[in-house]
C-alpha positions in Angstrom: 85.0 75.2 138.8 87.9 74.5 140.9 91.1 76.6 140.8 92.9 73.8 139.1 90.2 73.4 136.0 90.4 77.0 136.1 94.2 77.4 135.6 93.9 74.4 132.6 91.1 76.2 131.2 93.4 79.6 130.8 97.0 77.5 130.3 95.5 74.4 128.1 99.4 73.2 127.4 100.7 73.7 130.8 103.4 71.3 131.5 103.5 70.3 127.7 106.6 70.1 125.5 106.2 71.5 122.0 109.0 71.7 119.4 108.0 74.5 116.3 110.2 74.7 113.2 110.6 78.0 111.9 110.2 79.8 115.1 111.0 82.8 113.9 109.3 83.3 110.7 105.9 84.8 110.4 103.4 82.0 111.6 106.1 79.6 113.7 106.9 83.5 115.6 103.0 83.4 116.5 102.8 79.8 117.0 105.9 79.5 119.6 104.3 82.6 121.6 101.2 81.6 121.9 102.4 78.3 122.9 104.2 79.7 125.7 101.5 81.7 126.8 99.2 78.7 126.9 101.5 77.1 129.4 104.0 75.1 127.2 107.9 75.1 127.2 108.5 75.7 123.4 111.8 74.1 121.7 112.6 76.5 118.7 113.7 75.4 116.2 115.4 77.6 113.3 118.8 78.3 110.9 120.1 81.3 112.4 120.4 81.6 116.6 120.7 85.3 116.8 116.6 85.1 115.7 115.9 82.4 117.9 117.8 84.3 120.5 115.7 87.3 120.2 112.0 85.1 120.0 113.0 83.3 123.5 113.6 86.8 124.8 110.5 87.4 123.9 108.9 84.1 125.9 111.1 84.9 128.5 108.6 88.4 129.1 105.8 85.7 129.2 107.8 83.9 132.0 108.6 81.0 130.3 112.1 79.8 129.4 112.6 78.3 125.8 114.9 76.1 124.6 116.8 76.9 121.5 118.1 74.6 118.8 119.6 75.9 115.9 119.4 74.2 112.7 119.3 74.3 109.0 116.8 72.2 107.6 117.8 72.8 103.9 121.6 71.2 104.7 120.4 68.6 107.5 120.0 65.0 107.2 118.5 62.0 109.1 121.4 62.0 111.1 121.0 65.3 112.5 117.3 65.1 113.1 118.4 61.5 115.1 120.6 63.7 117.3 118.1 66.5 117.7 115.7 64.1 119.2 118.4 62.2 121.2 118.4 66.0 123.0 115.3 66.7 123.7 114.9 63.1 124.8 117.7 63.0 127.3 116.2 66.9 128.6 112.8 66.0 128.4 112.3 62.5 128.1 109.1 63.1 125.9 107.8 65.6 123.0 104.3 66.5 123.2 103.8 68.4 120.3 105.7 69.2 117.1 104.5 72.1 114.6 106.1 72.3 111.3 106.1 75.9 110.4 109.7 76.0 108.7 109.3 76.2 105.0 111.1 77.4 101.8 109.8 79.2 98.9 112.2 81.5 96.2 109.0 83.1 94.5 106.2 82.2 92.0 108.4 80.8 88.4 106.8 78.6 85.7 108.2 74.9 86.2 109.9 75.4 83.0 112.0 77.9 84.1 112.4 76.6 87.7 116.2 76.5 88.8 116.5 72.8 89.4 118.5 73.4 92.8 115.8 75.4 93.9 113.3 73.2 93.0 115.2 70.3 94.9 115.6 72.6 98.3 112.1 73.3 98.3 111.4 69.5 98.1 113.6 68.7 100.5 113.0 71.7 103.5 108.8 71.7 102.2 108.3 67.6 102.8 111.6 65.6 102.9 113.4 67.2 106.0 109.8 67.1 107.6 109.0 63.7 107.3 112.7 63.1 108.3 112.0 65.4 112.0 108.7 64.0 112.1 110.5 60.2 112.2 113.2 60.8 114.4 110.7 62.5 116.7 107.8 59.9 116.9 109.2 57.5 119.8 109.2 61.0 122.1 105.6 61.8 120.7 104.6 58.1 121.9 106.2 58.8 124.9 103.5 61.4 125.5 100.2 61.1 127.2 98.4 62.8 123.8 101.1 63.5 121.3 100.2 65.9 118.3 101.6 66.6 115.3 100.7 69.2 113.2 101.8 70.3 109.7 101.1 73.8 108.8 99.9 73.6 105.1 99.6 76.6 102.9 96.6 76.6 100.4 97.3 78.9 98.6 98.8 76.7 95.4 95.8 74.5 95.7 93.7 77.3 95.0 95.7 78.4 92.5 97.9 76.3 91.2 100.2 77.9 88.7 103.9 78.8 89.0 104.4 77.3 92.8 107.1 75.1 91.9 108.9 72.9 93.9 107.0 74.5 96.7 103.4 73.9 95.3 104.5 70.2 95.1 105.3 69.8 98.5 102.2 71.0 99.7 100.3 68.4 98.0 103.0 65.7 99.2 102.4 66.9 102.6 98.5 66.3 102.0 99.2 62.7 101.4 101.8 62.6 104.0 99.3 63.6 106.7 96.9 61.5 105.3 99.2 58.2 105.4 100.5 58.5 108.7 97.4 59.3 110.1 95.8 56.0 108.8 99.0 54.0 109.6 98.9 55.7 113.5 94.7 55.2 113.8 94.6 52.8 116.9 97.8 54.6 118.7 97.2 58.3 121.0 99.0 60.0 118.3 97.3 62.7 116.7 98.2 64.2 113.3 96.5 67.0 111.8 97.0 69.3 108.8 96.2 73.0 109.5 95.4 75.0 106.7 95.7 78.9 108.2 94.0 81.9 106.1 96.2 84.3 104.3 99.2 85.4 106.5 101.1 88.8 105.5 104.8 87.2 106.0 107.7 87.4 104.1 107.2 84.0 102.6 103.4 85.7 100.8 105.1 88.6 100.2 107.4 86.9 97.5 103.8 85.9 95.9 101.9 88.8 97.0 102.5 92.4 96.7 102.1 93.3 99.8 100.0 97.4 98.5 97.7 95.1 96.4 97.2 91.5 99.2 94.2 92.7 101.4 92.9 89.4 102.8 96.0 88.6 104.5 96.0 88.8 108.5 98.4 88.8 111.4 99.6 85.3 111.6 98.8 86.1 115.6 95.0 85.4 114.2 95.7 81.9 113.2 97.8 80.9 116.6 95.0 79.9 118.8 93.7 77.5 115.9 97.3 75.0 116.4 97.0 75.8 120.4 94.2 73.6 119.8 95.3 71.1 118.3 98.0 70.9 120.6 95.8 71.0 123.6 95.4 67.2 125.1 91.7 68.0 125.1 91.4 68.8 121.4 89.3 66.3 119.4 89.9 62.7 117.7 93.2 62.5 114.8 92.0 64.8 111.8 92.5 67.1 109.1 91.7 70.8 110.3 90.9 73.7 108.2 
């Protein structure tokens, strides 16, 4: 093997561009460090920059510069997601992979006591606002030699379905999201997958989860080499990924 196929072999997303949302929550943390550490220059994205800040410190150790881009996706619109891409377009001219890790959830709550704004955020931040970055983003993924997308999709309201809420909802939205766009993108490069990672301890299972009683949940740093993957430009055909 020659020095080259070697370096790929260790760095499969050298030279690649990968936007994560929720780069500093439990699972986009893993996701953007793994990312860098496979070789890619990770745009994070998240609400508050003081956390971004401190993840690209920690990609810097991996000697890879990030770029930060701070955003709230419960108050943003398609307008903002339009000028987000505008950005990394005129930076990077392309995006080779984006990773929705960014979600919301308040806490398990029958529906018929479900706060009806927090039923709307978790909508709009769980499916709406990532359909809307997913849009604004798709002429830079086409720009790509082997564009991926990837929505992180919890199973855990599938499994069980009760007292999710607005969050539940969006899961199950997002299954038919994935599902549509990948049948209406079939004969392009673009590949769209739905990854389904094991139980995570984060803060977003702990408000379902005591966290003395939850022992199946793992470092989300276990689930990181499984979106690497998908990511890579030598992973498999368009699909849905457990």
């Amino acid at each position: 093997m020659s020095a080259a196929a070697s370096a790929r072999d260790h760095r499969p997303l050298a030279g690649r561009v990968v936007l994560v949302t929720g780069a500093y929550g439990g699972y986009g943390h893993a996701v953007a460090l793994a990312c860098a550490r496979a070789g890619a220059t990770p745009v994070l994205l998240g609400r508050n920059a003081r956390k971004l800040e401190r993840v690209a410190d920690a990609i810097g150790e991996a000697g890879v510069e990030a770029s930060l881009y701070p955003l709230d996706l419960e108050g943003a619109g398609p307008d903002d997601f339009a000028e987000l891409a505008t950005r990394i377009g005129e930076r990077f001219a392309r995006l080779d992979g984006l990773v929705h890790c960014a979600a919301g959830f308040h806490g398990l709550t029958p529906l018929e006591h479900t706060d009806p704004a927090v039923f709307a955020r978790a909508l709009h931040v769980d499916l709406t606002a990532r359909w809307w970055l997913t849009q604004a983003c798709l002429p830079l993924l086409r720009a790509s030699d082997a564009g991926s997308l990837v929505f992180v999709i919890d199973p855990a309201p599938a499994a069980a379905p009760a007292y999710w809420g607005g969050y539940g909802i969006a899961q199950q939205g997002q299954e038919a999201l994935v599902a549509m766009l990948e049948a209406e993108t079939a004969s392009t490069p673009l590949r769209v997958h739905a990854l389904r990672p094991g139980p995570m301890r984060t803060p977003l299972r702990a408000r379902a989860y005591a966290a003395d009683g939850d022992r199946v949940a793992r470092d989300p740093a276990a689930f990181a080499q499984a979106c690497i993957e998908l990511l890579s430009p030598a992973a498999g055909p368009v699909g849905i990924t457990q």
